[in-house]
C-alpha positions in Angstrom: 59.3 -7.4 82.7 59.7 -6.5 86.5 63.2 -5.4 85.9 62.4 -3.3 83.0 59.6 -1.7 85.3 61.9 -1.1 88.1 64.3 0.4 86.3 61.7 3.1 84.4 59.6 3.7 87.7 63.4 4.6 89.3 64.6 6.5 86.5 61.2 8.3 86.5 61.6 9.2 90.1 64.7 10.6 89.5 64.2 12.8 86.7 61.0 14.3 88.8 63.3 15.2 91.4 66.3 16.1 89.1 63.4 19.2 88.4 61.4 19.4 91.6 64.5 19.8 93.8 65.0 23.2 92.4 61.7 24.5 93.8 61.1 22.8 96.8 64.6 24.3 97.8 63.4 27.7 96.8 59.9 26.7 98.6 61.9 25.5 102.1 64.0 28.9 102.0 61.4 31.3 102.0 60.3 30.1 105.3 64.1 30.7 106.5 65.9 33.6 108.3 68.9 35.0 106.5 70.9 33.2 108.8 69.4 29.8 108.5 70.0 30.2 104.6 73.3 29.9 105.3 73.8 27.1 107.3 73.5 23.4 106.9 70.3 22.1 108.0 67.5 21.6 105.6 64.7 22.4 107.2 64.1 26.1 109.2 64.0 25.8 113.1 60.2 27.4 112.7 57.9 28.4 110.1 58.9 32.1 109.1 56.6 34.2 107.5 58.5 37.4 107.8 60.3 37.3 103.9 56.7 36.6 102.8 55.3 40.0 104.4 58.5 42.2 103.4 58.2 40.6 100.2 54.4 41.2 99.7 53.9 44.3 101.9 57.0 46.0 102.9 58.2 45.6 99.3 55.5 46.3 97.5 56.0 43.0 95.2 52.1 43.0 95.2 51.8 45.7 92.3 54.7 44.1 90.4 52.3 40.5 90.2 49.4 42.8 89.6 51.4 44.5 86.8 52.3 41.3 84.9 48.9 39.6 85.5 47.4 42.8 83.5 49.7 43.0 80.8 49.9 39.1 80.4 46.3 38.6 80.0 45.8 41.9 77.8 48.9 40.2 75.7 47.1 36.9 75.8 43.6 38.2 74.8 44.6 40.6 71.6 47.0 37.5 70.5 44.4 35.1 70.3 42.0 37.7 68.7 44.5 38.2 66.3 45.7 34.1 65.9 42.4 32.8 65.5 41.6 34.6 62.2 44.6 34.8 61.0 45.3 30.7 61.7 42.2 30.1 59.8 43.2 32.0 56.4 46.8 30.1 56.6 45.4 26.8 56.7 42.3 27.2 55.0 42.7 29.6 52.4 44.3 30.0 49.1 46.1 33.8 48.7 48.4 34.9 47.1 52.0 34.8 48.8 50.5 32.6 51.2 53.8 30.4 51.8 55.7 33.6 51.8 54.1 35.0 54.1 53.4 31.9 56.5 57.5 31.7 56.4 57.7 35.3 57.3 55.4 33.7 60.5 58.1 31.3 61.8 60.9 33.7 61.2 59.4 36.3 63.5 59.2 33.7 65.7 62.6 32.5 66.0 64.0 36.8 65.3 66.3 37.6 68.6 64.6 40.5 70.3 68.1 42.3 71.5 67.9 43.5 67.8 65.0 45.7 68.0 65.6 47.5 71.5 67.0 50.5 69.9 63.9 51.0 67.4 61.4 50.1 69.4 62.6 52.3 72.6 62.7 55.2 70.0 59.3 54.6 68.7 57.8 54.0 72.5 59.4 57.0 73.5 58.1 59.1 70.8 54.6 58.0 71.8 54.8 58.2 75.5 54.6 54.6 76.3 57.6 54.2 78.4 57.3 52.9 81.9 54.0 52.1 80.9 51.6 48.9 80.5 51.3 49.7 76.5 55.3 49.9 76.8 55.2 46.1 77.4 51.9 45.1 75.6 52.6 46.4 72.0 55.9 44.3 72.0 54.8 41.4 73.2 52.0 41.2 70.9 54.2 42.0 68.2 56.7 39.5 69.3 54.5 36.8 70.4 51.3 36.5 68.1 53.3 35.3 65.0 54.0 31.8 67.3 50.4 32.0 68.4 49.1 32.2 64.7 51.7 29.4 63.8 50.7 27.1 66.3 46.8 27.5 65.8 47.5 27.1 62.0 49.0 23.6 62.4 45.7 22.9 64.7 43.0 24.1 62.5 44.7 22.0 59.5 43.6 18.7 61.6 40.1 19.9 61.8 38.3 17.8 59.2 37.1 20.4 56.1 34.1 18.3 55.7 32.6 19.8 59.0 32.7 23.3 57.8 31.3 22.4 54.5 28.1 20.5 55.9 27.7 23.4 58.2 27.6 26.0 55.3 25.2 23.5 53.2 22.7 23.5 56.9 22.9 27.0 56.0 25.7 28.5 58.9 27.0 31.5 57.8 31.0 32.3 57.8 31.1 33.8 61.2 28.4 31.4 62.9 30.2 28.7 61.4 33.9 29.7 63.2 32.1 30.7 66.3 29.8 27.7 66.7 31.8 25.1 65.2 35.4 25.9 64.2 36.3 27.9 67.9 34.8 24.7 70.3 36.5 22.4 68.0 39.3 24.4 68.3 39.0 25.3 72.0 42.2 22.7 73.3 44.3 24.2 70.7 43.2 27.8 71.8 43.8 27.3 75.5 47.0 26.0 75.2 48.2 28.8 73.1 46.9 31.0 75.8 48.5 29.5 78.6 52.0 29.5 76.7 51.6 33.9 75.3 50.1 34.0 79.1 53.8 32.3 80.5 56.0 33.7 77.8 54.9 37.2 78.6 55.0 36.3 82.7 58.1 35.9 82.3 59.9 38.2 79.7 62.9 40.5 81.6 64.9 42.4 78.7 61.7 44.0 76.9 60.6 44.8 80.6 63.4 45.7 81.9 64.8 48.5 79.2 61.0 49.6 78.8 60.0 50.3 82.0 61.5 52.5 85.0 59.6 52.2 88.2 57.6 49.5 90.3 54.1 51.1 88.5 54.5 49.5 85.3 57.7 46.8 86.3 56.7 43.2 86.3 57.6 40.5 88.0 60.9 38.9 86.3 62.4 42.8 87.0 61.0 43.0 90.8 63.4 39.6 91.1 65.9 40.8 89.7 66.1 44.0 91.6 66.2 41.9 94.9 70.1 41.6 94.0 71.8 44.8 95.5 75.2 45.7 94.6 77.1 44.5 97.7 74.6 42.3 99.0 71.7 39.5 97.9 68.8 39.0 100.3 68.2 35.3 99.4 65.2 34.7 101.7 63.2 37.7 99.5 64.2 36.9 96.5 63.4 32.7 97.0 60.1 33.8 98.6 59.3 36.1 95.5 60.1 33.4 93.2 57.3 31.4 94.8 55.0 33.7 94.2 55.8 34.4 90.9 55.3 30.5 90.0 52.0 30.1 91.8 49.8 31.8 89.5 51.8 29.4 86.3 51.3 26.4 88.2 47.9 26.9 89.3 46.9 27.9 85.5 48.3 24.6 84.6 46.9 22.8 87.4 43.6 23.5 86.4 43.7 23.4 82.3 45.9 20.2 82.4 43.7 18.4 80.1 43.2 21.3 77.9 46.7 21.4 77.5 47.8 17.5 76.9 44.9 17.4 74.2 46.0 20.8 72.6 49.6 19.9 72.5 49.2 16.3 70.8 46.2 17.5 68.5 48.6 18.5 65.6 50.5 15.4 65.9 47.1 13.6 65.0 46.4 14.0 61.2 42.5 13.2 60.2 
């Protein structure tokens, strides 16, 4: 039993560091010159700050956070408004073309996005939207509500009926009844939703990137990706920018941990 300990503890470890090791590279880097990159040792001579403040303010990478962390949480906030009812009629309601339409759902969710650039930079710039926040926001909602409704479906199905019904018999009307009962039973399944439309659209680059022009509207994956001149690649910037770009994920996850691990294995547990 030791042994068999031993070896999971050590194979544990390993995979850990297998997908820290990426990071904390990135992490030692930042605090690097461009020179130290470049050579062998590990760890910088000093503690560097300077990629942080031509990252931050010399760069300007400040507006592109601020840009995704508006149209991530506008994104966020219309899918789950849109999710949470339509969740609720999937599993709770009988309509007609239900299972059609349910499939139509996970299709959307699986349709590569590379087929509708051309339509949908058309359409966006018929209406203006280009190099705008509603450039990014109308896609993304399009693009990612379907997996938010398709996820909260499969959670509301392992709320027990017999709630709502003793509820309505108390005399809870319809809305009270989702907004009192169904949403706090719901709440795991709703903040992990969140968190993943909230990280899918952090980090989307090829709607961003054909969609938008200058640093007003770019977000983040873009900013990164325009660190990489065309005879040279500043790797202490870019490293440093990546940091900061996972900081607000991680913290996010940090803090609604619990929220998540109960949301995730909630629709593996049928009542």
């Amino acid at each position: 039993m030791k042994k068999i300990r031993i070896v999971f503890w050590s194979i544990l470890i390993l995979v850990v560091l297998i997908n820290v090791s990426p990071y904390l590279w990135m992490f030692i880097n930042s605090f690097k010159t461009e020179n130290e990159i470049f050579q062998t040792k590990i760890f910088p001579s000093a503690l560097n700050f300077d990629n942080y403040l031509a990252v931050l303010i010399e760069g300007g990478f400040s507006q592109n956070v601020w840009n995704s962390f508006v149209v991530s949480t506008i994104t966020t906030i219309i899918c789950i408004l849109i999710g949470i009812p339509a969740a609720y009629a999937f599993a709770r309601l009988d309509f007609k073309f239900k299972n059609v339409m349910f499939l139509l759902v996970l299709f959307i969710t699986v349709f590569p996005g590379i087929f509708i650039i051309s339509p949908l930079f058309g359409f966006l710039t018929r209406i203006g939207a280009i190099d705008t926040y509603l450039a990014l926001i109308l896609p993304y909602v399009a693009y990612f509500s379907p997996l938010v409704v398709w996820i909260l479906t499969s959670f509301f199905r392992t709320i027990n009926p017999s709630i709502e019904e003793v509820a309505i018999m108390d005399g809870c009307g319809f809305f009270q009844m989702i907004g009192k009962i169904i949403i706090p039973l719901a709440l795991p399944g709703i903040i992990t939703v969140s968190i993943i439309a909230f990280t899918m659209s952090w980090n989307e680059f090829m709607f961003a990137l054909v969609f938008t022009n200058t640093q007003s509207a770019q977000t983040v994956p873009v900013a990164i990706a325009n660190f990489s001149g065309i005879h040279s690649l500043n790797w202490g910037q870019m490293t440093t920018a990546a940091i900061i770009a996972t900081l607000p994920i991680i913290i996010i996850s940090l803090i609604m941990q619990k929220h998540i691990i109960s949301g995730l294995t909630a629709g593996a547990v049928k009542e």
